[in-house]
Structure formats: C-alpha cells, structure tokens
N, C-alpha and C positions, 0 to 999 in steps of 0.2 A: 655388122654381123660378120662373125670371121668363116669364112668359106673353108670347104674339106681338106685344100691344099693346103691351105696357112695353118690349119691346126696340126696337119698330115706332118706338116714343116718342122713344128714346134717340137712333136714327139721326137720326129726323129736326130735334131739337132742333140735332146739329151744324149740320145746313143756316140755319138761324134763328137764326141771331146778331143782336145791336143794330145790326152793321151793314149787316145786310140789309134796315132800314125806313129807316134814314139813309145811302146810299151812301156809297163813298170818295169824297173832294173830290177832283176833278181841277184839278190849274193849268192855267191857258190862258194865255201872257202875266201880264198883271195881273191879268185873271181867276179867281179864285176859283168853281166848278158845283161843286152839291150834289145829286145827285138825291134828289128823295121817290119813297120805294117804299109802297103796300100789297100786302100780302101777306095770300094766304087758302089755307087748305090743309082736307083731311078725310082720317079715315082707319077703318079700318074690320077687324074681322076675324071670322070663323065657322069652329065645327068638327059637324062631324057624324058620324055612326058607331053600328056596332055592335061584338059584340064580334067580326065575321069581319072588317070591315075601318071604320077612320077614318079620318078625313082633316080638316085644319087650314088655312087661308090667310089671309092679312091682307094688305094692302094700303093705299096712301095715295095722296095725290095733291097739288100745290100751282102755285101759280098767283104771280107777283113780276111788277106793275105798275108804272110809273114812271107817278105822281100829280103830283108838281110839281118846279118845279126853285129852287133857290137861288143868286143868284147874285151872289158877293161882290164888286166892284171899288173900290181905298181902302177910304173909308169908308160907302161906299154898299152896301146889300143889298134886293136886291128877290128877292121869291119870284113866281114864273109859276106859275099853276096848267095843266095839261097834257089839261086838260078842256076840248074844244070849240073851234072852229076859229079864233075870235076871239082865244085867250089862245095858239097855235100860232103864228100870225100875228105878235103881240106878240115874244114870246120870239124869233122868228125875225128881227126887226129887228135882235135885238143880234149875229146872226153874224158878218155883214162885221168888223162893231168886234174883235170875240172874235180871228178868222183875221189882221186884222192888229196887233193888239197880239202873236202869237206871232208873225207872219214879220217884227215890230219887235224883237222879247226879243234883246239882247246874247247871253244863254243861250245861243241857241238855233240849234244848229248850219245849223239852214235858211233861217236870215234875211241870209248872202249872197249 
C-alpha cells in the first residue's frame, strides 16, 4: 500500500524536472536567454486516531527562483547573476540591444 508521502513524492517529482533548474532558452533575435532557476521545496505528513475516529494529511510546499540568466549572442556567453542591484543594472543594459535585434529579425513578423 503506498503511503501519503510516497504518493506526495510522485506528484511532486512530476513538477521537478531538469528542466526546471535549467529553463527553456528563449530566442530573442540573435539572442540566445537561459534562465537559472533554484528551487527548494518541503513536504510533510501526520496521522492520528483512535479506534472511534482517524484521520491522515500531508502536504508540500515549493518555491522556483530565477538565480541567473545566460545569455548566448554568436559566439559570445555571458552569465548575469540576478542577485543584487548592481548585476540587475548589468544585465539590464543589454535590453535595448535584445528588443532591437528581434524588431531587426527577417523572422519576425513585427519588424515591418
């Protein structure tokens, strides 16, 4: 018989794939973004009873951070850590470039 946590376990395993600490890459343009995720979770369950009544609950909980980001252009990669106002700053210089390499993309139905 599989108990509350082993099932508790299973659900939540679907949620926590490899690709949940490594995001999908988004194209931007030439652009290549990779987000870094930490992820922390808990989980937990009690039963108590007699024999006139018992009772069973579990429960979890989880928490998915974006940590840093990666970001491919050619042959260039640079990673931005997403900690702290100074590396926000950073990373935030390369947007203008990011928004017009997509409204430059041949692609890209919005760059007439």
């Amino acid at each position: 018989m599989i108990s509350d946590l082993e099932l508790l376990f299973d659900k939540i395993k679907v949620f926590f794939k490899s690709e949940t600490i490594m995001g999908k890459p988004i194209e931007a343009g030439n652009f290549i973004l990779i987000p870094l995720l930490s992820i922390s979770f808990g989980a937990g369950n009690g039963s108590a009873g007699s024999e006139m009544a018992k009772g069973a609950g579990a429960g979890a909980g989880g928490k998915v951070t974006p940590v840093a980001m990666v970001v491919i252009r050619d042959d260039e990669i640079r990673i931005f850590s997403l900690d702290g106002q100074n590396n926000l700053q950073e990373i935030s210089t390369l947007i203008p470039e990011i928004l017009s390499s997509i409204n430059t993309n041949p692609g890209n139905p919005q760059s007439s």
